[in-house]
N, C-alpha and C positions, 0 to 999 in steps of 0.2 A: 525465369522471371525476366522480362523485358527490361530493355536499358532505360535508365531516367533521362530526362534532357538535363542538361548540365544547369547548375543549379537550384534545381528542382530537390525534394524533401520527400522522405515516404516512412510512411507510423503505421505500425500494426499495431493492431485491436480484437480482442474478441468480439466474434462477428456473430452472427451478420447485421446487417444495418438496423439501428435502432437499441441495442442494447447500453445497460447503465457504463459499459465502458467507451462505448460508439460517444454516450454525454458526455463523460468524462474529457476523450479528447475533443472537443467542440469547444471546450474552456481555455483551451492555449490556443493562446494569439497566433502565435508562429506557425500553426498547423494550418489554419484558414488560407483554402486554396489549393494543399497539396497532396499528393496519392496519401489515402488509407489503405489501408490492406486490412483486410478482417482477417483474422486467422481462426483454427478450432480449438486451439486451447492458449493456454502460457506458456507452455514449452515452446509453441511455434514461437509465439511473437517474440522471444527471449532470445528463440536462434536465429530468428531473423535481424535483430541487433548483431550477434557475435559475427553470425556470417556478411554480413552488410548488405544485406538482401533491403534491410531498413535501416534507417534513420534511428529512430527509436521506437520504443513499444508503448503502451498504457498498459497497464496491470493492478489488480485489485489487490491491495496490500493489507487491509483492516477495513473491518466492521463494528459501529457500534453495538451489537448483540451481540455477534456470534466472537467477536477478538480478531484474533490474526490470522491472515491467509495461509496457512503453513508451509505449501506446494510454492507457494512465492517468497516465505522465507527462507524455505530452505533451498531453491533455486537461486537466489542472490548470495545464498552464505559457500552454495559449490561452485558456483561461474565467475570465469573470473574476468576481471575486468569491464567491467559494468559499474554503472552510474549513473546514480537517482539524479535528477535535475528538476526534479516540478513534482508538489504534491494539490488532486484536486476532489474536493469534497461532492458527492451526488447525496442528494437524498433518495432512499429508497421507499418508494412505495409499489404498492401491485394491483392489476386488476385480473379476473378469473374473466377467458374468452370462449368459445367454440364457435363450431363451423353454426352456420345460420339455421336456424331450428332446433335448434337444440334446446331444451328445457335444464334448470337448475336440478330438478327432482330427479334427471334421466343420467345425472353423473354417476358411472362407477369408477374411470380410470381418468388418473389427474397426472398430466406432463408437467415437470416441475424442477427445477434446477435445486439441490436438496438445501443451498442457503436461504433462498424463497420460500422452498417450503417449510423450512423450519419456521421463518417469521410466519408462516399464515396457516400453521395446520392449526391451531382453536381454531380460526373462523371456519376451517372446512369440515372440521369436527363436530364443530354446533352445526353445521349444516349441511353438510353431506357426511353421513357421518359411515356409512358405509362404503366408502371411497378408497381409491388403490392407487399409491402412490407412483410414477415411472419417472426414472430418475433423465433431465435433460442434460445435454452441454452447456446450455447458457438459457437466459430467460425469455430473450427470441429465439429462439430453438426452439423451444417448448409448445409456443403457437406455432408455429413453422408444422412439429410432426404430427397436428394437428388432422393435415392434410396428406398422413401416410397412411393410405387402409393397413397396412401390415402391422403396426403398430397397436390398433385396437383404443386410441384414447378419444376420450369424452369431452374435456376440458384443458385448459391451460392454464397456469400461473405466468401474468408477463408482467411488463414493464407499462407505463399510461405512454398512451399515445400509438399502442402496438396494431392498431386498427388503419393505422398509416399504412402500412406494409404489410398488412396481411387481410382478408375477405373474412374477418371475423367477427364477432358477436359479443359484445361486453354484456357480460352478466351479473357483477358485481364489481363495485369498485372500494378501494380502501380496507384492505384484506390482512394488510400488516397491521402486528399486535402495536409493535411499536410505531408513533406518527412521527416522532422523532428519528428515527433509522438511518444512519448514512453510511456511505461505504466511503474508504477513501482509498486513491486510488495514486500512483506514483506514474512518471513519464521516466523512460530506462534509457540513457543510449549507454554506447562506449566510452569507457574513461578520456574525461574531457578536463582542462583546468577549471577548477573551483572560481566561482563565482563571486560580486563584493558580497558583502552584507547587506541587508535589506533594513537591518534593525527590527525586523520579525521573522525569524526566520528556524530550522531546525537540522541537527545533525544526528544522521543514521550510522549506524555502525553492528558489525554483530562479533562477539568476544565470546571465545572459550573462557574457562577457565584452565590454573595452569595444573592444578592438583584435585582431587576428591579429597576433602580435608574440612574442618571444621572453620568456618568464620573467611572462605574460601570468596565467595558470594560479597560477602560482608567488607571485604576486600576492595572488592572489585566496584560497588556502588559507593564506598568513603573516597574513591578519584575525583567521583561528581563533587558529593557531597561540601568536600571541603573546598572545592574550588564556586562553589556556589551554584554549580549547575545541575539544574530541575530534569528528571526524569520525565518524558510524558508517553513513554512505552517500555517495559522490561517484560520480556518472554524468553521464554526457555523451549531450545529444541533440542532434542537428541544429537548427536554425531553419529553415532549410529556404529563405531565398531565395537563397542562394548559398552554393558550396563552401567549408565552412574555417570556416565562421560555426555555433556550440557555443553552447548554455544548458546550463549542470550542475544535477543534480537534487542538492538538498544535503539528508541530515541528521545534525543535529549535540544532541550530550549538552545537556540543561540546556532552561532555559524565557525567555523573550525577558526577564521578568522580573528574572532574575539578572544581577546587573551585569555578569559578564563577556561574558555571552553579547549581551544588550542592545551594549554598547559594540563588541561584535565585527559587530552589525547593523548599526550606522552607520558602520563603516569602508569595509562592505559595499557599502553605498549609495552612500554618496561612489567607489566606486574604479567600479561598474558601471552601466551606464545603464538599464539595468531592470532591477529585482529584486522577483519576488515570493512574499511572508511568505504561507504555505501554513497556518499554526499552530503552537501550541506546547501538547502534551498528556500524559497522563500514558502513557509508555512502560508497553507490554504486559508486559512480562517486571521491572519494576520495580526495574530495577537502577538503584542512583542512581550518579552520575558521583563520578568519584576528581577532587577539587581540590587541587591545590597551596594551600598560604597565601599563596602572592604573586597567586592569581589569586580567592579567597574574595571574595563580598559586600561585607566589613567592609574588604578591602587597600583595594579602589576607593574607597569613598568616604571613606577619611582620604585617599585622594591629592587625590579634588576639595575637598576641606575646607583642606589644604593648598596647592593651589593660589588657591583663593578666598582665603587668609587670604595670600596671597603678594599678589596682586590687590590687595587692598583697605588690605595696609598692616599687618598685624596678624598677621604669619608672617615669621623671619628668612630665609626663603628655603632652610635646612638642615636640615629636620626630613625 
């Protein structure tokens, strides 16, 4: 890899030009202007953070259909030292392309990245219904191996706009079941200091638990709960040396910052034997979290002000 000039930035993405993560990074400010690097999958652009080959990565972390990226959760919960700093919302939609001539009737083999095509196999069912699925690397890939005779495909499943970059043929548009569809997508670099609060904002984290035991679980989401802090992701992945053994991919409203949420980290800690703090950034869609006043900023620290003054002699113990 070629040296940068000095001060210069460089982001890998899954590539190549023009896919839902190529959009993704196009939304942070701070990337305008500097080397992309496409990579072929997550694992590169993941190692290209560790090894410092980049700057940071974009990565597709959740889908509103399909859930969680798993390959990318469970990459963040083995790597270590990495840190989410930016979450950004794409909408997903698709359009069905082939090489120029091609009829709708003439499709038997469809290139398809298998999260695409899950969103679009009705429509290709009502309508090509005798069609053969070929699994892509990504969604411009799919048009891309359009143009490999070895390959044998018909059609593609891509991204709108795929006819920029590629000598191909839209033959149907808006292919996805859902119009609503969005993938969201995280910016990775190396552990870096935590940033202020934004006052909309969300912290990642992913937690074993400490035993296989009953009300275990139950446990481990009364940290949030009683400190007032909203879940707005809980999944479960394997660990994978033995059956029954669970890390949850956690994210939760608010910034480590905030005292509720801070205090709800360290109960964290103490109750799980390994927990690791992913970041805490400013949420995509900017919706700031609904607080109670028993769980605001200001409640917690007159409780420890009260406490110290209990402590030290200089509180009746009733405030």
């Amino acid at each position: 890899m070629n040296e940068r000039p000095a001060g210069s930035r460089r982001y890998s993405y899954l590539g190549p030009a023009g896919t839902f993560t190529e959009a993704a990074l196009k939304q942070v400010p701070e990337a305008a202007g500097e080397e992309w690097r496409p990579v072929a999958n997550l694992g590169e652009a993941l190692n290209d953070v560790v090894t410092g080959v980049s700057d940071a990565a974009m990565i597709a972390i959740e889908n509103s259909i399909d859930g969680g990226v798993t390959v990318a959760q469970d990459a963040l919960a083995t790597i270590p030292d990495l840190r989410i700093v930016g979450e950004y919302l794409v909408p997903v939609d698709f359009v069905l392309v082939a090489r120029p001539g091609v009829r709708l009737e003439d499709i038997e083999v469809v290139a398809a990245h298998p999260v695409a095509y899950g969103q679009c196999r009705a429509w290709l069912d009502e309508r090509a219904p005798g069609h053969r699925h070929l699994q892509a690397t990504s969604n411009v890939q799919a048009a891309a191996d359009l143009f490999d005779p070895e390959k044998g495909i018909d059609a593609a499943i891509a991204p709108p706009g795929i006819s920029d970059h590629y000598a191909v043929e839209v033959l149907a548009e808006g292919l996805a079941e859902n119009p609503d569809a969005e993938t969201r997508f995280v910016l990775v670099s190396r552990t870096v200091p935590v940033g202020e609060p934004t006052g909309a904002d969300k912290t990642s984290l992913i937690v074993e638990l400490p035993d296989d035991r009953a009300g275990a679980l139950l446990d481990l989401l009364e940290q949030f709960a009683t400190r007032g802090v909203n879940l707005t992701l809980l999944a479960s992945r394997p660990i994978g040396d033995r059956m029954g053994r669970y890390r949850f991919v956690i994210d939760a409203e608010g910034h480590v910052k905030d005292e509720r949420v801070a205090d709800a980290l360290l109960g964290v800690k103490r109750f799980s034997p390994n927990v690791v703090f992913l970041g805490s950034y400013p949420r995509a869609d900017r919706v700031a979290a609904s607080i109670r006043d028993a769980h605001d900023d200001g409640t917690f620290r007159e409780a420890r002000d009260w406490l110290r003054g209990v402590i030290e002699g200089t509180a009746d113990g009733e405030g």
